[in-house]
N, C-alpha and C positions, 0 to 999 in steps of 0.2 A: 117524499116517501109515500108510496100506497101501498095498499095490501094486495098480494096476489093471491090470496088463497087460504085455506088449511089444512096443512099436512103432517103426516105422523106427528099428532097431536099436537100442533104449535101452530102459530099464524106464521105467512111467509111474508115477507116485501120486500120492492122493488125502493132504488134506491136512486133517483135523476138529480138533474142541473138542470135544467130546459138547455142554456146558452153552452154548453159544453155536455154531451148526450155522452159521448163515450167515457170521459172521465171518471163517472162511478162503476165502470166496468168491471161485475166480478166483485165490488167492495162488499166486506161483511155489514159496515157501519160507519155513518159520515156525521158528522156533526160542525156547527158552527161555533166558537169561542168568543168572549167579551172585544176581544181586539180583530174581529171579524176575519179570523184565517179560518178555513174550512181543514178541518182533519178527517181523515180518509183511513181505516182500515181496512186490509184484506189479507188473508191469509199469510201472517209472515211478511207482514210489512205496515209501516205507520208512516203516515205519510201530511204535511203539514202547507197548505198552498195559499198565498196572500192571496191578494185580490190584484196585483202587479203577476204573478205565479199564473193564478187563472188565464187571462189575457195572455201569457206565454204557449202554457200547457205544460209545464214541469213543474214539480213541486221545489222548492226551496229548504225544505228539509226531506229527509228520508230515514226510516229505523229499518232495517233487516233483522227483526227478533231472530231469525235461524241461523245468523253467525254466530251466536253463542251458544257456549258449550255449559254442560251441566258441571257446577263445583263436584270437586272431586269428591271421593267416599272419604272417609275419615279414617284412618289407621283405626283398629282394632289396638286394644291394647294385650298386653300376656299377660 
């Protein structure tokens, strides 16, 4: 992670792999976990890549938060 800048009032940064450049492409926020998988979010997707995953280039899991729908409203009562 580096910083690239400051803008409307916030720092920005850039987010790399060195051995795989494109893979954080776009990502909001990446981080590493105790059992060494790299987790990957961007916009409407969570994304979860071993270290067998990386060496592929797919991840091993996937979330699409925007397939879900908002709980319905709650009946009004009379």
């Amino acid at each position: 992670m580096r910083c690239i800048g400051y803008f409307n009032n916030g720092f920005r940064f850039a987010i790399t792999l060195d051995e795989h450049p494109n893979l954080l492409a776009g990502a909001n926020w990446a981080t590493w976990d105790s059992g060494n998988n790299l987790w990957v979010a961007r916009p409407g997707i969570v994304e979860q890549y071993t270290l067998d995953d990386l060496r592929r280039g797919a991840p091993s899991f996937t979330l699409d938060v925007d397939r879900f729908e908002p709980p319905p409203k709650p009946l009004k009562e009379p």
